[in-house]
C-alpha positions as CSV (number, residue, x, y, z in Angstrom):
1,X,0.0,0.0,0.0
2,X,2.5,2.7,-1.0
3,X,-0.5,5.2,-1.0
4,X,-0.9,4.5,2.4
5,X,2.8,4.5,3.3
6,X,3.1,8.0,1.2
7,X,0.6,9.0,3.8
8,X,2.1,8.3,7.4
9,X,5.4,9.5,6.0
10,X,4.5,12.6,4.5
11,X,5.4,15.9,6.6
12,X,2.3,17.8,8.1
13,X,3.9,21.2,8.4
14,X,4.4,20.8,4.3
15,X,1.2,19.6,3.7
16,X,-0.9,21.5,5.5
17,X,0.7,24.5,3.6
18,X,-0.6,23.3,0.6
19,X,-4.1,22.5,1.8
20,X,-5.4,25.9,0.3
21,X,-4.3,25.0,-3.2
22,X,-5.7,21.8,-2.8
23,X,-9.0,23.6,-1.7
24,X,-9.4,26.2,-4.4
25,X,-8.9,23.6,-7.1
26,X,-11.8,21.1,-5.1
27,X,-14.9,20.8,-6.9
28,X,-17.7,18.3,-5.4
29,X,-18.2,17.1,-9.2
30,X,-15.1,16.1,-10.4
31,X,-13.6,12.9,-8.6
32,X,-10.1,13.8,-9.4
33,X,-10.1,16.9,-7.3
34,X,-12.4,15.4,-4.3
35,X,-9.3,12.4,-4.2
36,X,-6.7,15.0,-4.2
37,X,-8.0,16.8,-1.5
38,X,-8.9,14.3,0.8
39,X,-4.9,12.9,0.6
40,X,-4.4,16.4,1.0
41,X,-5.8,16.8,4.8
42,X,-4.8,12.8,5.5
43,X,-0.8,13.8,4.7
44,X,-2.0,16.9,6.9
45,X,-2.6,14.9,9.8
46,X,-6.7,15.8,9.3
47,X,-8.0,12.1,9.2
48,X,-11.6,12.8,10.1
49,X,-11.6,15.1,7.5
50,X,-10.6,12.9,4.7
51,X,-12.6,10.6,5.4
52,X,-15.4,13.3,5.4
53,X,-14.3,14.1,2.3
54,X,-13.8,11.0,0.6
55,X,-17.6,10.2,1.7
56,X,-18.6,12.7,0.1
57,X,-17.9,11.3,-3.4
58,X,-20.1,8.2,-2.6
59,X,-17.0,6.3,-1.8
60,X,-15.5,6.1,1.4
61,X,-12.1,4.7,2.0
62,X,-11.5,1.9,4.1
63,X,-7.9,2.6,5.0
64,X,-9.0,6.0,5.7
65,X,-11.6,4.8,8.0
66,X,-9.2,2.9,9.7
67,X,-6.5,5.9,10.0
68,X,-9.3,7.4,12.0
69,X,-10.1,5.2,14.3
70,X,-6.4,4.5,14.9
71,X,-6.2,8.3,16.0
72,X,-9.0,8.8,17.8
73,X,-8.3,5.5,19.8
74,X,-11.2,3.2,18.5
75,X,-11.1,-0.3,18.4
76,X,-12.7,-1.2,14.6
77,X,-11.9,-5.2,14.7
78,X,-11.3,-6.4,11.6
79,X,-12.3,-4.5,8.5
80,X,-14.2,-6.1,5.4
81,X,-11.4,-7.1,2.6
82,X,-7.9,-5.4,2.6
83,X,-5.0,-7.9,3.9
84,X,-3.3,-7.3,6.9
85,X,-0.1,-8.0,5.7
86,X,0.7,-5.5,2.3
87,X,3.6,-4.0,4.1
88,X,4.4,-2.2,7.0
89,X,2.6,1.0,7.1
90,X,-1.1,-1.1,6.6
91,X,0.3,-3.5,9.8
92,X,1.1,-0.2,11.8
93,X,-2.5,1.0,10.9
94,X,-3.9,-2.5,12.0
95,X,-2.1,-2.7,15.2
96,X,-3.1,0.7,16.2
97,X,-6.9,0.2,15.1
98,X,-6.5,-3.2,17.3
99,X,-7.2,-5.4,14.7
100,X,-6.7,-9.2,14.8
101,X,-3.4,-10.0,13.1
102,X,-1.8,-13.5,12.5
103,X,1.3,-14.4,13.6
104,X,4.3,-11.9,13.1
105,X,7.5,-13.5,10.8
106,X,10.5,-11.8,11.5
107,X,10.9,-9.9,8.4
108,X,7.1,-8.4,9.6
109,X,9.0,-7.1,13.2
110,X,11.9,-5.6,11.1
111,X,9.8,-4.1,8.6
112,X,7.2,-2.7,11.1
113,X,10.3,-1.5,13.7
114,X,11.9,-0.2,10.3
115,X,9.1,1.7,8.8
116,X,8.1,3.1,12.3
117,X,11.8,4.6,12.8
118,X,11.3,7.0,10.0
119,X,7.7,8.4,10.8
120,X,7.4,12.3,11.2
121,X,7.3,12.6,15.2
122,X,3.4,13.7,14.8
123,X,3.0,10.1,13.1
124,X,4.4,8.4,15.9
125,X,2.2,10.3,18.9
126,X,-0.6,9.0,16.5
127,X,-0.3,5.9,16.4
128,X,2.7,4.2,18.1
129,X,1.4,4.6,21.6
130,X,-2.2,2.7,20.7
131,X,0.4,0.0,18.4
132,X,2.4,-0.6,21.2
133,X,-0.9,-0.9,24.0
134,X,-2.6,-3.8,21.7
135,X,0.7,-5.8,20.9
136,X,1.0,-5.8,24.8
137,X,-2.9,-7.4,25.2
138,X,-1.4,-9.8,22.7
139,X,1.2,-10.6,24.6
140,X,3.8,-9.6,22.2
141,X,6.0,-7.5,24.6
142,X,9.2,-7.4,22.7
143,X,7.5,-6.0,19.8
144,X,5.7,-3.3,22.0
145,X,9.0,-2.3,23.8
146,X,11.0,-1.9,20.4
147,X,7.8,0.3,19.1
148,X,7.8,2.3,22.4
149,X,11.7,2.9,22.2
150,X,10.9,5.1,19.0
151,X,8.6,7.3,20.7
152,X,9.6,10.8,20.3
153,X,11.5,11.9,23.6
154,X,9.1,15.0,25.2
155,X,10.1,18.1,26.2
156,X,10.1,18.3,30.1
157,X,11.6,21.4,30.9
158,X,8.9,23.9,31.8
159,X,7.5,26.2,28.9
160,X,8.5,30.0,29.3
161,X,5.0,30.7,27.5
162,X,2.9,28.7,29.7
163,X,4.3,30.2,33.2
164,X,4.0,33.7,31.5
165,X,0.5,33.0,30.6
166,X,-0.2,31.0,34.0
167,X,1.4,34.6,35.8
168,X,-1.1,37.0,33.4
169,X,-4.2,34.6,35.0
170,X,-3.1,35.6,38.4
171,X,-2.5,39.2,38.3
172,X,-5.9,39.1,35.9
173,X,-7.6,37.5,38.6
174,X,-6.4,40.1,41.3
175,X,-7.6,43.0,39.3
176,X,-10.9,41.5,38.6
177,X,-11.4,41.2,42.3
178,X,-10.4,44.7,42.9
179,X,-7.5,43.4,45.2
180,X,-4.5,44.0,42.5
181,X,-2.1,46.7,44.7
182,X,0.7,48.9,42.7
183,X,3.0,46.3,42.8
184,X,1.2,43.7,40.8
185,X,0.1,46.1,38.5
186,X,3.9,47.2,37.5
187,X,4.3,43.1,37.0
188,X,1.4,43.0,35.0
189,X,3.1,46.1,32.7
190,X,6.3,44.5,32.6
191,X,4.5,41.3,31.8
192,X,2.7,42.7,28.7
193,X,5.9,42.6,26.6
194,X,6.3,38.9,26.8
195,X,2.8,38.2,26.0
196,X,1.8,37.4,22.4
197,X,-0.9,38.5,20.6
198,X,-4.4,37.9,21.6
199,X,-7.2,37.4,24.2
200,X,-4.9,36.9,27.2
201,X,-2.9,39.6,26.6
202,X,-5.8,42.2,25.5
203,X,-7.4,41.2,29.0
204,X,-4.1,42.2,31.0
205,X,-4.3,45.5,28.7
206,X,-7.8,46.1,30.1
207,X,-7.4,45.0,33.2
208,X,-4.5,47.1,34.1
209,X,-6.1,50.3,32.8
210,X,-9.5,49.6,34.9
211,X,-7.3,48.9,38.3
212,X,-5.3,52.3,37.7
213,X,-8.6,53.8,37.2
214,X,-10.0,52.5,40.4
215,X,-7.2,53.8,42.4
216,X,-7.5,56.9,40.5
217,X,-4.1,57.1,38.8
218,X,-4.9,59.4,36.0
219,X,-1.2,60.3,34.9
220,X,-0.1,56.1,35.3
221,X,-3.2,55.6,33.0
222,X,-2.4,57.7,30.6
223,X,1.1,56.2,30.3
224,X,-0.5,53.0,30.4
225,X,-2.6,53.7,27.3
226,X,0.2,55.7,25.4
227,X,2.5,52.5,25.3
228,X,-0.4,50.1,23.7
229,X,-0.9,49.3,20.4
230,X,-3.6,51.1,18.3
231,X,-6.0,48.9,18.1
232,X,-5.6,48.2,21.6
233,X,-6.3,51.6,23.4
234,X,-10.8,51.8,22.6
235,X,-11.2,48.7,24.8
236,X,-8.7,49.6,27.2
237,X,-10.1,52.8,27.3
238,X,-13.2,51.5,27.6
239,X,-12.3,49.3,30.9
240,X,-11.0,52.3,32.2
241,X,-14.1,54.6,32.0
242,X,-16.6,51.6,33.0
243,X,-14.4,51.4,35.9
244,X,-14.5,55.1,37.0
245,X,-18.1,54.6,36.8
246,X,-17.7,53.0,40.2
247,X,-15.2,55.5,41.6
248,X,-16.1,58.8,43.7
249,X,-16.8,60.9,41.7
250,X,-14.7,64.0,43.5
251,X,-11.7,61.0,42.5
252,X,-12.8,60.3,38.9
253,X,-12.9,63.6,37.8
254,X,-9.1,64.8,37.6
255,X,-8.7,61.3,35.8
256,X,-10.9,61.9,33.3
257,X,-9.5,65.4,32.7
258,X,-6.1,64.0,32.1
259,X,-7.8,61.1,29.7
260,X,-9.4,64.4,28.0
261,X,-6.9,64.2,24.9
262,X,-7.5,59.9,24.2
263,X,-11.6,60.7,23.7
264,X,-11.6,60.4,20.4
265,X,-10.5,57.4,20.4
266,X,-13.6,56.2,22.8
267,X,-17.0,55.0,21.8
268,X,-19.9,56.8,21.6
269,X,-21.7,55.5,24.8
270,X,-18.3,55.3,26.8
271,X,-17.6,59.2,25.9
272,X,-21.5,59.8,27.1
273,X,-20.6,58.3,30.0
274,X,-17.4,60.0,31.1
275,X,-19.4,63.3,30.0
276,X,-22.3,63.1,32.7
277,X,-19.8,61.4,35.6
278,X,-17.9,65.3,34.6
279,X,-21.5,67.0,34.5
280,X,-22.6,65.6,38.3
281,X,-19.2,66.7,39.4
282,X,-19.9,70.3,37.9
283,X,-17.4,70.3,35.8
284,X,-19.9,71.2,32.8
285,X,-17.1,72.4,30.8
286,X,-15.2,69.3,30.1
287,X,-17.7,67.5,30.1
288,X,-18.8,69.3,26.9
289,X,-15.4,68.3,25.4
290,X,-16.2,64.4,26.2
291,X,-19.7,64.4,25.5
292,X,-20.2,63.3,21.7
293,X,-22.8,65.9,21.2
294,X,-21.3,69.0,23.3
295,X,-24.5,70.8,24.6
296,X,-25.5,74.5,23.1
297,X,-23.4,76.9,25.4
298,X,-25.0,80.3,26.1
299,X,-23.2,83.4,24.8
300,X,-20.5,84.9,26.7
301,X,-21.5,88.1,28.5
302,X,-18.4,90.8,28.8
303,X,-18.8,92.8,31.9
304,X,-16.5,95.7,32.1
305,X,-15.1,96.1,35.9
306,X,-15.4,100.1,35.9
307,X,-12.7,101.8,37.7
308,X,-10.0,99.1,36.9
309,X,-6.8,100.6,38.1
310,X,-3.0,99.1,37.9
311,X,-0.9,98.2,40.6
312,X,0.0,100.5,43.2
313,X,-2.8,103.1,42.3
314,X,-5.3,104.6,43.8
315,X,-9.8,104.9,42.8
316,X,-9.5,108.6,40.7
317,X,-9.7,111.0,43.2
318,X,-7.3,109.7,45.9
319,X,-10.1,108.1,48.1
320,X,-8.0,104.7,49.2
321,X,-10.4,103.5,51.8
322,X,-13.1,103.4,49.0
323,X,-10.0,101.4,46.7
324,X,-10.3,99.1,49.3
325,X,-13.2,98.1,49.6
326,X,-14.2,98.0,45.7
327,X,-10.6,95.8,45.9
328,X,-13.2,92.8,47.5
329,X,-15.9,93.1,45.6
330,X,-14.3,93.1,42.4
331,X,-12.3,89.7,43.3
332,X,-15.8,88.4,44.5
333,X,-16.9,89.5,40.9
334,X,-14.0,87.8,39.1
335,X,-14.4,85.0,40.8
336,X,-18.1,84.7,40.2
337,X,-17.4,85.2,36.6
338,X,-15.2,82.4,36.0
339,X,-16.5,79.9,37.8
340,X,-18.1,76.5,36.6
341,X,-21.1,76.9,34.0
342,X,-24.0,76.0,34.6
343,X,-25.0,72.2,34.6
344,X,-28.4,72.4,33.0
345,X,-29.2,72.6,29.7
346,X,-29.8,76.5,28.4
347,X,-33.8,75.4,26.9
348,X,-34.8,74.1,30.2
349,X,-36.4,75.5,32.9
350,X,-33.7,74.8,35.2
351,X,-31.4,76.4,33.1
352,X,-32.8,79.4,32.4
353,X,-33.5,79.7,36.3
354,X,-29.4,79.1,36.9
355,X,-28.4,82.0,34.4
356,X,-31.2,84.0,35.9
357,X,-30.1,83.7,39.4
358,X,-26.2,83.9,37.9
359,X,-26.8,87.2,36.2
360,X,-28.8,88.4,39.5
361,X,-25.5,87.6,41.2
362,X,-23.4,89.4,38.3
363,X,-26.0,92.6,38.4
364,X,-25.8,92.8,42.7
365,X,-21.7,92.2,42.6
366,X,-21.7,95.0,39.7
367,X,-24.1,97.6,41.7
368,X,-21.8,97.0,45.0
369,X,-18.7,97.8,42.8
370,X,-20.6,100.8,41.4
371,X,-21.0,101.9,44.9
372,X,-17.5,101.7,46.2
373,X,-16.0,103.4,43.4
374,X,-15.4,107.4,44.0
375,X,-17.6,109.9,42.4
376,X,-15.6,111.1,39.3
């Protein structure tokens, strides 16, 4: 059965490369191209899928069938036609599939021992160990030994990847709890760098931005989110704001200031978000500049502070007591002026009553300013 042999020795890595050329020249209706790709996935190691794919063409393959039951560990007796004995790669294939076999001559043990040396290391996981189980029920141990003595020798030293990944769990794990402290959080941004690509690492990316923003370490955070990749900053942006969400909002604020410059590169509903958590701390005007739709802001009014004078001088007509006193009211009035906006929207009644009572405050401050200042 050289097809068969062509199979177990073929190299996986090479042929699963060439599974998409085998693919894009498939077509269900010609037999030629169903054959080729159904070698195609059995050299790849895919036995359940050539068989599939033989099937298909109304003709399934009874070595194939075999091949699969080998790897996946069933017991299929002994098939319908096909010797046993064509050569060594079939008795491999029978001996793994615990079929009944005759006797062995010694030219069979050489052969099998032979062919079996030469395998690709994938081939021999496959199907040496389940060879070398059902020689032993049949009491052929010296076979079985010589067949387990060509096993590929594992790997036992401890895989840098896998305690790396094992390490992300943990610290992912403490910062889902809420108990990750500074310290594990600096591991868990030196650990980044060794992780590859994908969902373990995008979950440390997120996690450590939502446990700086819990502890309300805006400037950390922004670091944090500097050093990502693009396409890595909306969700880890995103962690960050759902976790301020939870925050005081007195300790949220200044974080989302310094976060002001990354909003563009926030959703829609997480920028609404980090827009009213600014509004209920009265900070109306950033939260106009994170809000996706920045609210109408009413017109600025210019009030002139009448008898400004520079440093060192005097109200016109020398009356420094009355300097004085005007002094206060016009840093009450500066003060009044550029403080927070209001947090209600201008066409609501609540607004309009907050710019009524804030120009009531402005019209009082100006009249007490008018009355300090000297007569001119």
């Amino acid at each position: 059965m050289r097809r068969l042999a062509s199979i177990l020795r073929a190299d996986p890595d090479a042929a699963r490369a060439s599974l998409p050329d085998a693919l894009a020249r498939y077509d269900p209706e010609r037999p030629e191209t169903v054959r080729a790709l159904a070698f195609s996935y059995a050299n790849s190691g895919f036995f359940a899928e050539a068989l599939h794919i033989s099937a298909s063409n109304g003709r399934a393959d009874r070595w194939l069938e075999t091949l699969t039951a080998a790897v996946e560990g069933r017991n299929v007796g002994t098939p319908e036609g096909g010797p046993f004995r064509c050569g060594p790669a079939a008795l491999l294939i029978s001996l793994a599939a615990g079929q009944s076999i005759p006797a062995l001559t010694p030219g069979d043990r050489t052969a099998v021992i032979s062919f079996s040396s030469d395998l690709p290391d994938e081939r021999k996981r496959d199907f040496l160990p389940s060879a070398t189980d059902h020689l032993a029920k049949l009491g052929d141990d010296a076979l079985a030994a010589e067949l387990r003595a060509l096993m590929p020798v594992e790997d036992l030293s401890p895989d840098p990847l896998s305690e790396v990944m094992e390490t992300a769990k943990t610290i992912l794990d403490a910062v889902d709890a809420g108990s990750a402290d500074q310290t594990l959080i600096d591991n868990a941004r030196l650990l980044l760098s060794e992780l590859p690509s994908g969902e373990m690492r995008s979950g440390l990316e997120q996690g450590i931005a939502a446990a700086l923003a819990r502890q309300s370490e805006g400037l950390a955070l922004a670091e944090h989110l500097k050093a990502l990749p693009d396409d890595s900053v909306p969700d880890a942006l995103s962690a960050a704001i759902k976790a301020l969400s939870v925050v005081p909002e007195k300790k949220a604020a200044p974080v989302l200031a310094i976060l002001l410059s990354w909003r563009e590169r926030a959703s829609t509903s997480d920028r609404t978000e980090a827009a009213e958590m600014l509004r209920r701390s009265n900070l109306s005007a950033i939260a106009d500049q994170w809000s996706p739709h920045p609210r109408a802001t009413a017109p600025t009014l210019v009030v002139p502070v009448i008898g400004a004078r520079g440093p060192g001088q005097d109200w016109p007509g020398g009356d420094a007591g009355a300097g004085r006193a005007s002094e206060d009211v016009r840093r009450l009035l500066a003060a009044h002026l550029t403080s927070e906006q209001e947090t209600s929207p201008l066409d609501t009644i609540n607004g309009a009553r907050e710019r009524l009572a804030r120009a009531r405050r402005s019209a009082d401050l100006i009249e007490r300013l008018l009355a300090a200042a000297p007569e001119q």
